[in-house]
ZATI-164007 format. One line per field, with one value per residue: y, z, x of N, C-alpha, C, O, CB in turn. Coordinates in pm, whole numbers. Atoms other than C-alpha are relative to their C-alpha. Glycine has a CB too. Layout:
N
n_py	c(Y|...)
n_pz	c(Z|...)
n_px	c(X|...)
ca_py	c(Y|...)
ca_pz	c(Z|...)
ca_px	c(X|...)
c_py	c(Y|...)
c_pz	c(Z|...)
c_px	c(X|...)
o_py	c(Y|...)
o_pz	c(Z|...)
o_px	c(X|...)
cb_py	c(Y|...)
cb_pz	c(Z|...)
cb_px	c(X|...)
This chain:
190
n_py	c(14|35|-1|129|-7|73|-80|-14|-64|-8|-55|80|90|126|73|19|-109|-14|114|-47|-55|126|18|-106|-67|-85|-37|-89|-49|-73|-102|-67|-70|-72|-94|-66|-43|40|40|93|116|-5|-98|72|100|-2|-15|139|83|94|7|-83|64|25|-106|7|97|-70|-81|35|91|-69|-48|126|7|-151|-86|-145|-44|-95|-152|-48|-136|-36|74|-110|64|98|108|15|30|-51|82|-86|87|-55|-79|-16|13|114|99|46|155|48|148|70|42|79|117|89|-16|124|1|-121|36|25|-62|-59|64|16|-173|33|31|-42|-149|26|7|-136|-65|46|-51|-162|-24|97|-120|-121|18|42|-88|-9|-130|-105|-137|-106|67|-49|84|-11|70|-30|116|-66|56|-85|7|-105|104|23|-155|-67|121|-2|-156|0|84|-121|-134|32|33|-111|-36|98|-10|-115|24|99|-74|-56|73|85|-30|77|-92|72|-59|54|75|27|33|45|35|56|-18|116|-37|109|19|53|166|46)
n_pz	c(-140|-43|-134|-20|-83|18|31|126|26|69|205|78|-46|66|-25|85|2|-75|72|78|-78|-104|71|-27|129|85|-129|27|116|-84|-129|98|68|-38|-28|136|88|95|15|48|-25|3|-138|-122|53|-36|-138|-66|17|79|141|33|4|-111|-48|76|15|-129|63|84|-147|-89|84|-10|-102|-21|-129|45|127|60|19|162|32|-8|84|111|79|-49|-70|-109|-105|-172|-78|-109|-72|35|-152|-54|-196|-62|-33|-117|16|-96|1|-15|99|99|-41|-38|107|91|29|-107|-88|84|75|-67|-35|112|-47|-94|-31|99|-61|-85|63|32|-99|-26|69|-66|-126|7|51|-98|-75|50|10|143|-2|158|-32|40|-59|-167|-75|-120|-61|-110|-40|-77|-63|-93|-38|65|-9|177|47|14|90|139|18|-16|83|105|5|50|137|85|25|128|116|51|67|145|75|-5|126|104|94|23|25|-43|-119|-88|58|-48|-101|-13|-167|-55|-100|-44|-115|-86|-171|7|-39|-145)
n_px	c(23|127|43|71|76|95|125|107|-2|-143|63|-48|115|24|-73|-96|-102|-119|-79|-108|-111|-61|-96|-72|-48|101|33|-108|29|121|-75|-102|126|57|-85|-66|91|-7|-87|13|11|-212|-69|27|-146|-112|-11|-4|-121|44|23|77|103|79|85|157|106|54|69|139|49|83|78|128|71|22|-100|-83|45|-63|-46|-38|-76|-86|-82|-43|54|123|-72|-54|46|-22|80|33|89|143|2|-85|-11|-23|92|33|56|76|-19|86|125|-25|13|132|40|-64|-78|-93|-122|-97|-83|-44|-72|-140|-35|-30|-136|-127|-34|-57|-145|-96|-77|-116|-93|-11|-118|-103|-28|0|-74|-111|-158|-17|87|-41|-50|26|175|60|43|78|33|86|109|-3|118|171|39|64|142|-3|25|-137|-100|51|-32|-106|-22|-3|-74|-115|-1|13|-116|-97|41|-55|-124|21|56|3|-116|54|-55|-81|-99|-102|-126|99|26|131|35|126|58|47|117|108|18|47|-51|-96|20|19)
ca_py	c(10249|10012|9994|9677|9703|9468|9702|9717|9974|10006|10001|9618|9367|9097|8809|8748|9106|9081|8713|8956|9184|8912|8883|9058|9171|9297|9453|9639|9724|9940|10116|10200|10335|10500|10688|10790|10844|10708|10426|10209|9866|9906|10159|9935|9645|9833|9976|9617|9455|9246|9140|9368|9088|8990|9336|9348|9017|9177|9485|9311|9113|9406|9595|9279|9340|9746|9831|9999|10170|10293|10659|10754|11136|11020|10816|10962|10785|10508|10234|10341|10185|10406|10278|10462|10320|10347|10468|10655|10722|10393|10075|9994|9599|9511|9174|9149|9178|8966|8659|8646|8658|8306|8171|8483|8287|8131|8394|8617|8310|8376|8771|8771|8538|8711|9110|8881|8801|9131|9286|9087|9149|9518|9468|9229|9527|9800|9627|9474|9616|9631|10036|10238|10539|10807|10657|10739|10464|10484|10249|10389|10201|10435|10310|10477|10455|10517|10365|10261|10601|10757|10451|10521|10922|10840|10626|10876|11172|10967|10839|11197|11288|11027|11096|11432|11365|11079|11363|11596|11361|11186|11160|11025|11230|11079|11251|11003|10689|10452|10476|10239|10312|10070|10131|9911|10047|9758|9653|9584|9174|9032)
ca_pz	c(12255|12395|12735|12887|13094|13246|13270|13046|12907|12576|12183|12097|12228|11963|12020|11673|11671|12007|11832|11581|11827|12052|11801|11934|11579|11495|11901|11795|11488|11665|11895|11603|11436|11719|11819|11443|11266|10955|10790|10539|10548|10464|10791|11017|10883|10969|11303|11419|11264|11052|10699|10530|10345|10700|10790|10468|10576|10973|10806|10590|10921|11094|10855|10796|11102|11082|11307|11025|10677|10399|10396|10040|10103|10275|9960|9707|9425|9386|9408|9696|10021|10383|10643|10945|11231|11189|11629|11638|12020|12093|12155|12432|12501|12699|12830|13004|12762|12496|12747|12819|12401|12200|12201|12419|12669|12497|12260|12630|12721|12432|12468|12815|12803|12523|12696|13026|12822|12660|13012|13122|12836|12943|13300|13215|12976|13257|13459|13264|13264|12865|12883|12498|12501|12438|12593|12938|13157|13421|13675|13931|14180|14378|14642|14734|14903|14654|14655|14269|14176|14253|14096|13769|13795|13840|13553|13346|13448|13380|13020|12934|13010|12776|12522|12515|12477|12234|12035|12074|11940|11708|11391|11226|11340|11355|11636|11848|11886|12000|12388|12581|12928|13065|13301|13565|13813|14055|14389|14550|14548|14888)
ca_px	c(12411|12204|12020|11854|11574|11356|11054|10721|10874|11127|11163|11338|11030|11032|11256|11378|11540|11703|11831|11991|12158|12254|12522|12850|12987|12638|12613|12951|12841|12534|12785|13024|12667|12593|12899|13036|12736|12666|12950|13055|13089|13507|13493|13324|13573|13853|13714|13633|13923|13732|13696|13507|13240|13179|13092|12844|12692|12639|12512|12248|12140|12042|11913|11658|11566|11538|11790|11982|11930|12105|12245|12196|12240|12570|12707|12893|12732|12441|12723|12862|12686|12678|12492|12317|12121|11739|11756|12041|12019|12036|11795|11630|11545|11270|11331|11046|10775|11011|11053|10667|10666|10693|11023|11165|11300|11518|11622|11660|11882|12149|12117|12148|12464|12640|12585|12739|13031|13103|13086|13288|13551|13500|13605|13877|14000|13960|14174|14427|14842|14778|14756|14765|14949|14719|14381|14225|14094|13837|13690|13426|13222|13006|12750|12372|12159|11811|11416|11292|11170|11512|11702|11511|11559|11917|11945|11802|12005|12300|12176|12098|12470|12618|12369|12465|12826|12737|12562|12794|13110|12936|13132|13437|13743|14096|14209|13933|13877|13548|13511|13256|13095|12967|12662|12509|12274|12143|12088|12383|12394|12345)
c_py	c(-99|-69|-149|50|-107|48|-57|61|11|-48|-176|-105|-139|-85|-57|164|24|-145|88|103|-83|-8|95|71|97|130|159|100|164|100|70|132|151|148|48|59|-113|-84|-52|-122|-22|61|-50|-95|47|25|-110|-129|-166|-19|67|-62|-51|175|54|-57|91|127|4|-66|122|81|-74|18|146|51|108|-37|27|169|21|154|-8|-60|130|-27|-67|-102|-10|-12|61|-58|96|-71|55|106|43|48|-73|-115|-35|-143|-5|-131|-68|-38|-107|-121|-41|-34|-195|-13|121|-35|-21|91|143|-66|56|174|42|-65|81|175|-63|16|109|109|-40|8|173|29|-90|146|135|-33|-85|82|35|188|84|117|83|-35|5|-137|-26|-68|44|-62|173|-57|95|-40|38|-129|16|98|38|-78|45|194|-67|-43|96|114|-44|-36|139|110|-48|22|144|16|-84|119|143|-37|-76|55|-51|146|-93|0|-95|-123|-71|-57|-71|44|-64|38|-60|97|-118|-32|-56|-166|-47|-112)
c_pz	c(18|144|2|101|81|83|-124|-79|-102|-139|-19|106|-88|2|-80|-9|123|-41|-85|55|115|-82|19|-75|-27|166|-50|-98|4|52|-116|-51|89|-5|-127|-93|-150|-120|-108|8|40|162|110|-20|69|148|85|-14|-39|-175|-74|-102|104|48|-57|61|155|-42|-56|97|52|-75|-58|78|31|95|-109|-143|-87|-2|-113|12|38|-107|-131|-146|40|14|127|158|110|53|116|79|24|184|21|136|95|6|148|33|94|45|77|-56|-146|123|25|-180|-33|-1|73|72|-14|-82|163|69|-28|27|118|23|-95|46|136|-58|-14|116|36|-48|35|125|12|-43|123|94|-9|5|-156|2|-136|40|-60|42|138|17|129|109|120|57|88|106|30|14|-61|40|-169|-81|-14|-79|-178|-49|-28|-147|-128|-2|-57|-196|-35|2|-118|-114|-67|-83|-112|-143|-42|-44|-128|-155|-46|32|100|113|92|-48|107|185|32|146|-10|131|107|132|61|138|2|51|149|5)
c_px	c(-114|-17|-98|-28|-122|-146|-73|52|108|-33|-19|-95|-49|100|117|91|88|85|102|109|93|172|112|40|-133|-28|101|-24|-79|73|68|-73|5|103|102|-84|-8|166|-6|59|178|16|-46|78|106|-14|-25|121|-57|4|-148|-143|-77|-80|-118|-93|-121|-110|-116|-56|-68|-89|-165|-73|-66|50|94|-2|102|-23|-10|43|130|112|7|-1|-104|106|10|-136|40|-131|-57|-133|-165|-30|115|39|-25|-183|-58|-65|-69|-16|-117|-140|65|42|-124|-48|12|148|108|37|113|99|56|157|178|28|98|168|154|5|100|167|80|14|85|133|6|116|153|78|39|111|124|133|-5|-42|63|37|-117|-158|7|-104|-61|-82|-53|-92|-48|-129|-99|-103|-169|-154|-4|11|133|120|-9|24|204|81|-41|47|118|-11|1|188|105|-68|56|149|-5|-37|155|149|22|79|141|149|127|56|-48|-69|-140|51|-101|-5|-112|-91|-70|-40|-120|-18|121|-23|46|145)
o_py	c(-83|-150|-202|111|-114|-25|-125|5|9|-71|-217|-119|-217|-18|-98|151|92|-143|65|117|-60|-9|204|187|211|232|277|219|265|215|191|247|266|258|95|148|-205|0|-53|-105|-69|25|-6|-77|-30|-23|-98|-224|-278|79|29|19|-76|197|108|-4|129|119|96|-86|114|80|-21|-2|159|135|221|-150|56|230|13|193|85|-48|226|23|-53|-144|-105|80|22|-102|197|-124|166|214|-24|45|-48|-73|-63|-149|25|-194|-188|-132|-155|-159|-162|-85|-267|93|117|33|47|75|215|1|66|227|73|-5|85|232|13|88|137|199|27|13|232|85|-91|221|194|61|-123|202|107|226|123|175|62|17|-17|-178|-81|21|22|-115|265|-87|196|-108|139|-242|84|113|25|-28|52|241|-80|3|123|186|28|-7|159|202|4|8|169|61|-54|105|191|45|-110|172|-107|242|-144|-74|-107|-141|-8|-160|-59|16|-34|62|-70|152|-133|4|-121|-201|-25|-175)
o_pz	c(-34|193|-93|175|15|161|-216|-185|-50|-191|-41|218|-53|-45|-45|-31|113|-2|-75|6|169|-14|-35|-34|-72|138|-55|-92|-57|48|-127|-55|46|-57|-98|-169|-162|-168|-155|63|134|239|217|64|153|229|201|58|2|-245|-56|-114|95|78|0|78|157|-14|-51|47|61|-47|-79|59|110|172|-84|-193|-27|-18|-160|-52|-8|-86|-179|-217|152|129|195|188|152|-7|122|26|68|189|105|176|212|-13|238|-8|200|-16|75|-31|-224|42|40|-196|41|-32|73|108|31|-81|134|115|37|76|110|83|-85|13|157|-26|37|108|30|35|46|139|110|45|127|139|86|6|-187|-9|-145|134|-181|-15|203|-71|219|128|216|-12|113|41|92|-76|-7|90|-240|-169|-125|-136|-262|-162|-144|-187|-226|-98|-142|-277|-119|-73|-185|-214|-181|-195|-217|-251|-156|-107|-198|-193|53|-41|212|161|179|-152|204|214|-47|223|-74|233|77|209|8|222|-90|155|197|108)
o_px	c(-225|62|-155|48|-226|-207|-27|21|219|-142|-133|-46|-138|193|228|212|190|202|222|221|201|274|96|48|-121|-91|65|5|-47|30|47|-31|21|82|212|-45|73|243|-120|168|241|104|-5|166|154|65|15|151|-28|32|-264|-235|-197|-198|-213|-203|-238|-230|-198|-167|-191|-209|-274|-192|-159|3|136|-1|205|-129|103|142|196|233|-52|86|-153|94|-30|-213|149|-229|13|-231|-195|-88|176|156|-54|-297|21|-181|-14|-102|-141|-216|-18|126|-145|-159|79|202|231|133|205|221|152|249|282|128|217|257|277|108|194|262|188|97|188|224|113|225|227|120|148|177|194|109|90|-159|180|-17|-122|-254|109|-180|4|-166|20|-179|30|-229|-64|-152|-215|-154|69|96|186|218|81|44|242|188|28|23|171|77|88|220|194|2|96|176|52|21|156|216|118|79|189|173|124|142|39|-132|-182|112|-195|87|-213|-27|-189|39|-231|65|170|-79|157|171)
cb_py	c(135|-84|156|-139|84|-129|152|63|46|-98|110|-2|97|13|-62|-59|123|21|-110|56|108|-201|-4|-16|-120|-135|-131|-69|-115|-86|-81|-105|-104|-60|-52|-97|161|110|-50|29|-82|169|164|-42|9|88|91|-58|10|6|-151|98|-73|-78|92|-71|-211|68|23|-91|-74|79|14|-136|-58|41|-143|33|109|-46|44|-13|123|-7|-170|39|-61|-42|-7|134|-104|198|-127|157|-21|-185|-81|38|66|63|-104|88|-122|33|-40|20|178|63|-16|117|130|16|-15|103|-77|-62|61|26|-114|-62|74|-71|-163|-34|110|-125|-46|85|26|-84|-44|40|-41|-158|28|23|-22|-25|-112|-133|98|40|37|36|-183|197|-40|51|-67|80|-206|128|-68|111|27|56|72|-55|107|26|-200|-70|140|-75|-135|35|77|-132|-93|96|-19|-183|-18|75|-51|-135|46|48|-71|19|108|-86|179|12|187|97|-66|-141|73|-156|128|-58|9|-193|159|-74|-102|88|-97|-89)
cb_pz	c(66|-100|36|-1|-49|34|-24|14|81|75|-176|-27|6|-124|33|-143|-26|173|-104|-109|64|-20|-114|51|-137|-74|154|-38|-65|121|145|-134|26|117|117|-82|-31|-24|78|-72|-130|-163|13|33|-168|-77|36|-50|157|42|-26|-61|-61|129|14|-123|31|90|-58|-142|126|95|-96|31|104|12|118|67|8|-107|36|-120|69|117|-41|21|-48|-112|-31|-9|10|36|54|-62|141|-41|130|-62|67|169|-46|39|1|-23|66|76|-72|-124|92|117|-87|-154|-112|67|50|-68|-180|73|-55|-222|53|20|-23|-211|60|49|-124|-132|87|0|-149|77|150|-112|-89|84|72|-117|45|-103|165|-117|-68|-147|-39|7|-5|-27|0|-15|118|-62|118|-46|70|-200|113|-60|107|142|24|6|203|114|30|-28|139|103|-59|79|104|15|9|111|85|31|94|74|41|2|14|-166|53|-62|71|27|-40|-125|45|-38|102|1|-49|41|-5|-22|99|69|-108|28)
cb_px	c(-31|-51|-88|58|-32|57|37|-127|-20|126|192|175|-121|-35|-65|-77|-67|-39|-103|-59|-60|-125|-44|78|38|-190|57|109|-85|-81|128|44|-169|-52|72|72|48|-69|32|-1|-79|105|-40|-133|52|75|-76|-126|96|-115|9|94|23|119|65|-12|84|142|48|3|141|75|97|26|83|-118|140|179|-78|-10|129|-149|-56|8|-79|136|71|-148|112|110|8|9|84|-32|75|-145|-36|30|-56|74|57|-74|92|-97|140|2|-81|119|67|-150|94|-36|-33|-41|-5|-55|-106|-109|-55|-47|-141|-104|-9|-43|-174|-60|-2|-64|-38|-18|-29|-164|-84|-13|-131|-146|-64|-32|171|-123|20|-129|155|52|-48|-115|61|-55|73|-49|65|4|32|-71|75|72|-181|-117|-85|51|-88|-200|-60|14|-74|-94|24|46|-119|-165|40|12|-146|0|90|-174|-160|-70|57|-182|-10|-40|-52|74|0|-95|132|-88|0|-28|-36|77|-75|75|-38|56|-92|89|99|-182)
């Protein structure tokens, strides 16, 4: 999971590590983390529908950066490589203390345009005729009326619902596969 804020306030504040999540494969990667628990490289491969040396290389990228560790209690040898995300209840980016940083504009630039994108592939998705048999599809707008305070309560009653469920599906089981909600709470644009 990860939340963008542009508050003082939040974990991911250095510019070269939102450079390494900026990266949609490595963005995905995070979510896979979050919502299965602990992986290996083959099982993020197949759940991204990638080649499984690319999913090493992504893997060793973030990990560089300390976004995510090896699992040794979950490997079933010392060969075998699992992976698990150093925050597993997600990241939080502070964009406004990493654009007043060195070089943070810039690297907010590329962030910034590549979370635009993958919403955008979201709502494209949500509202496409392409519908999988056996998957639920939801699309809610709701309007209110709130001042900052209540914006920011709001925002945290809702994260603590998804975290819960995040927590509370977390894990690899066939029957279920990786949902995303998408979140935006904003003024409404003039």
């Amino acid at each position: 999971m990860l939340r963008t804020e542009t508050c003082e306030t939040g974990g991911v504040h250095d510019p070269t590590v939102l450079r390494a999540i900026a990266h949609p494969v490595r963005t995905r990667i995070l979510g896979e983390l979050a919502a299965q628990g602990s992986l290996r490289a083959a099982d993020i491969a197949r759940e991204l529908d990638i080649p499984a040396n690319q999913a090493s290389f992504h893997l060793r990228q973030l990990a560089k950066y300390g976004l995510v560790e090896e699992d040794a209690a979950a490997a079933r040898d010392k060969r075998d490589r699992v992976w698990r995300a150093t925050s597993p209840d997600g990241l939080t980016v502070d964009l406004g203390s990493i654009e007043r940083a060195p070089g943070g504009a810039a690297a907010s630039r590329v962030f910034r345009g590549q979370a635009a994108a993958h919403a955008h592939e979201l709502v494209d998705a949500a509202y496409s005729d392409d519908r999988e048999p056996g998957t639920h599809r939801t699309v809610a707008e709701h309007t209110l009326r709130l001042d900052e305070d209540e914006a920011r309560d709001l925002a945290a009653e809702l994260t603590g619902v998804l975290d819960a469920w995040t927590e509370r599906t977390r894990g690899r089981d066939p029957r279920r596969r990786t949902y995303t909600v998408l979140q935006l709470l904003q003024p409404t644009p003039r």
